[in-house]
C-alpha positions in Angstrom: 213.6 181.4 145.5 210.0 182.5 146.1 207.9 180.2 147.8 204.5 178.8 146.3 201.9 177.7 148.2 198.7 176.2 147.1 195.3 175.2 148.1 192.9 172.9 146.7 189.3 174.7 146.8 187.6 171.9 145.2 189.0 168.6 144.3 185.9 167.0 142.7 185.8 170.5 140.1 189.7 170.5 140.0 189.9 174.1 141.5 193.3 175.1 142.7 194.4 178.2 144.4 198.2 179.5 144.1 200.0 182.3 145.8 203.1 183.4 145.2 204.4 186.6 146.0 201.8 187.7 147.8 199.4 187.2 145.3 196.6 184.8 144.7 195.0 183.5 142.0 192.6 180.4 141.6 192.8 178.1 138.4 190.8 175.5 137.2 191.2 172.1 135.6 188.8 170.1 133.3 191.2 166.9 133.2 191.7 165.2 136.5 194.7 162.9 135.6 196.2 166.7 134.9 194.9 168.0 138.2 196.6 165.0 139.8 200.1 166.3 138.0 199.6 169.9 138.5 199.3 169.5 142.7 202.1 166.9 142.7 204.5 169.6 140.5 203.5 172.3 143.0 204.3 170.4 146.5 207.8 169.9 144.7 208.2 173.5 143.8 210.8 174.7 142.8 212.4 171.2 142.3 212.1 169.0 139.5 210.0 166.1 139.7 210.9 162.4 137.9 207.4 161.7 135.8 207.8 158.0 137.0 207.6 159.1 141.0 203.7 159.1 140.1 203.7 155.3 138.6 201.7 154.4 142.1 199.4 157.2 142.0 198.6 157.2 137.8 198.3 154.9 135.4 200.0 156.2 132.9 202.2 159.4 133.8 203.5 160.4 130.8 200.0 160.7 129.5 198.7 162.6 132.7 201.9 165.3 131.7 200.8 165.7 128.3 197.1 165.8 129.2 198.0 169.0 131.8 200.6 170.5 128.6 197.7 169.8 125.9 194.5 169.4 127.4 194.2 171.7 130.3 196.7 174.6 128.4 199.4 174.6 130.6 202.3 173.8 127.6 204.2 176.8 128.2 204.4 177.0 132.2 206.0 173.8 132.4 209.9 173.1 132.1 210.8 169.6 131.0 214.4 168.0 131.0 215.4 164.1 129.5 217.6 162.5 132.0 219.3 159.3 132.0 217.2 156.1 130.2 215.0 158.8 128.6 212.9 159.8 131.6 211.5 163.2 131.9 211.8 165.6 135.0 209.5 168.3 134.9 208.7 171.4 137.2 206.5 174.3 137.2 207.6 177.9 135.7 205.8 179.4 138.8 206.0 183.0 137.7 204.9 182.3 133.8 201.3 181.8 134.5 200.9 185.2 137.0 202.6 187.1 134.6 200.1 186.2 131.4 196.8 185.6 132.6 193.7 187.5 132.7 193.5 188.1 136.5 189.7 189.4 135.9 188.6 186.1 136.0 187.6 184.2 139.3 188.3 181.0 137.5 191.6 181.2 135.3 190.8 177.9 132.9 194.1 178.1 130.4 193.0 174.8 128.4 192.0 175.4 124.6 187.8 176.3 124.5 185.2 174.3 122.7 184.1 177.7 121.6 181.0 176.6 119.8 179.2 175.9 122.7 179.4 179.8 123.9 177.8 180.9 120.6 174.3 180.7 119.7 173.5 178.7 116.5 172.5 182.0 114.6 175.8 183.6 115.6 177.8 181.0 115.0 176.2 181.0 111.3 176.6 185.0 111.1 181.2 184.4 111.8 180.7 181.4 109.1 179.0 183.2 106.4 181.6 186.9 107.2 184.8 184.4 107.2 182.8 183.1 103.3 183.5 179.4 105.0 187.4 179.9 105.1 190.5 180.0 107.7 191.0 183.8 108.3 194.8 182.6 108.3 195.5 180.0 105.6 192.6 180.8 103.0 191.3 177.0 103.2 187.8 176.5 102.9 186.1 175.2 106.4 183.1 172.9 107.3 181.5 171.1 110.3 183.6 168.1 111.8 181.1 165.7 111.5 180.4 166.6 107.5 183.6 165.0 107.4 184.4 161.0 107.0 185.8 158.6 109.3 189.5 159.0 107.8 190.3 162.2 105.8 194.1 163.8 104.5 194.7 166.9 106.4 191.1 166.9 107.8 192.2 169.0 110.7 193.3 171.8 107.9 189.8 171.8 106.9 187.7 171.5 110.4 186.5 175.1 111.3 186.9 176.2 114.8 185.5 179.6 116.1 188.5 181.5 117.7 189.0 184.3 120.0 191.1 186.8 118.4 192.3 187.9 121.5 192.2 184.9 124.2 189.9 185.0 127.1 193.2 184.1 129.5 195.0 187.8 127.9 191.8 189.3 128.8 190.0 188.9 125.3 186.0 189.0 125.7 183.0 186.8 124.2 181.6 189.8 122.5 181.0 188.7 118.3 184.1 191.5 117.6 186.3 189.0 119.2 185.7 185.7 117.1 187.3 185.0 114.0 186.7 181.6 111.8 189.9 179.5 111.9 190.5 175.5 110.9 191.4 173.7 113.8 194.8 173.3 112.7 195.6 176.9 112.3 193.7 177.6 115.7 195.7 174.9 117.9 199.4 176.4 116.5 197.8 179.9 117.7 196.5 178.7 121.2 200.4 177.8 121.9 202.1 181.1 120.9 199.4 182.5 122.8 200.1 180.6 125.6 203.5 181.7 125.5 202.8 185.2 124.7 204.3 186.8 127.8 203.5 190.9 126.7 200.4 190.1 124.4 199.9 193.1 121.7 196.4 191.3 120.0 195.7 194.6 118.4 199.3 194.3 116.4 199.5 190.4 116.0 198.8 188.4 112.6 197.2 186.1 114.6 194.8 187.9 115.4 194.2 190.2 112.6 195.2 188.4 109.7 193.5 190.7 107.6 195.2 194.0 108.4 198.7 192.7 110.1 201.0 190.2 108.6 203.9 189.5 111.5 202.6 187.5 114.8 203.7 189.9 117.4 205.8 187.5 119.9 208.1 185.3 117.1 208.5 188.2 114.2 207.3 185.5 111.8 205.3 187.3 108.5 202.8 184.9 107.7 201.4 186.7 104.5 202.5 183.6 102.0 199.8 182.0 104.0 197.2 184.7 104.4 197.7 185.2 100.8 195.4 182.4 100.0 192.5 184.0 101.4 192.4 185.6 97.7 192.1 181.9 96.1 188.7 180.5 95.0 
């Protein structure tokens, strides 16, 4: 087994270096309760680590583990086994996250992007007006979060989210070619394939071009009975 080594560049900004097989890479964390996880899964490498050896350290560990799979984007590099009473072991897929990043970036930062505060209030406007206010995927017509009320069915079907088509971490660029209007729903399902997405093919994915291709490129799923709607008033 290869060995990982690591190096914390800056606790207080949650910046972690990794090598492992000769290369380096540094990756950054915007959660610290998922920092705390991430270091404690790497000193264990490439043993699995009982959740509950961090009871004395975190609060609550189980929510620290979901917060680095969820919040921070790291779902997919993370193997997880139920053992006896229920408790999860869990330990780092080392190689996953070398082999599907965008190593162009000083700072890899794999957690889902608040997009809207890259783009510029016109811009923004310009994506919602092309999209005419609707998923590019499922057809559903989109608006602002906060037009919504404090409890609404399916609201995240109908929040709008701007998305890259091809994700900054598989080497995807801000530029306004890259953005596509998605709801949030639609946009969170395409942030984990894409996560996953081990030999990404953005040009030739349905997630990405909903438009012009109908299979997403890593499952083989044809999602035209959903793009379909796009033709609905």
């Amino acid at each position: 087994m290869d060995a990982l080594h690591y190096k914390v560049i800056d606790k207080k900004k949650k910046i972690i270096e990794l090598t492992f097989r000769g290369e380096s890479l540094k990756f950054g964390l915007k959660v610290k309760r998922s920092f705390t996880v991430l270091v404690e899964l790497i000193r264990r490498y490439p043993e699995f680590m009982n959740i509950h050896e961090l009871d004395g350290t975190l609060n609550d560990p189980n929510r620290a583990l979901s917060s680095l799979r969820r919040e921070d984007g790291y779902d997919h590099f993370l193997i997880e086994e139920s053992r006896e009473k229920q408790v999860t072991f869990v330990k780092l897929n080392a190689i996953k996250p070398f082999e599907t990043v965008n190593k162009d970036t000083e700072i890899i930062k794999l957690w889902p992007l608040d997009n809207r505060g890259n783009l510029s209030p016109a811009l923004q406007k310009k994506i919602f007006q092309e999209f005419s206010e609707r998923c590019n995927i499922t057809g559903i017509g989109l608006k602002e979060n906060t037009k919504f009320g404090p409890v609404v069915f399916m609201k995240n079907a109908m929040s709008l989210a701007f998305d890259h088509r091809k994700p900054l971490s598989k080497g995807g660029t801000n530029q306004e070619h890259n953005f596509q209007l998605l709801s949030k729903i639609a946009n969170d399902e395409k942030n984990k394939i894409c996560n996953s997405c081990s030999d990404p093919q953005c040009d030739t994915c349905a997630l990405a071009h909903p438009e012009r291709v109908s299979v997403i490129f890593p499952t083989g799923q044809n999602i035209s009975n959903l793009s379909r709607n796009r033709e609905m008033d």
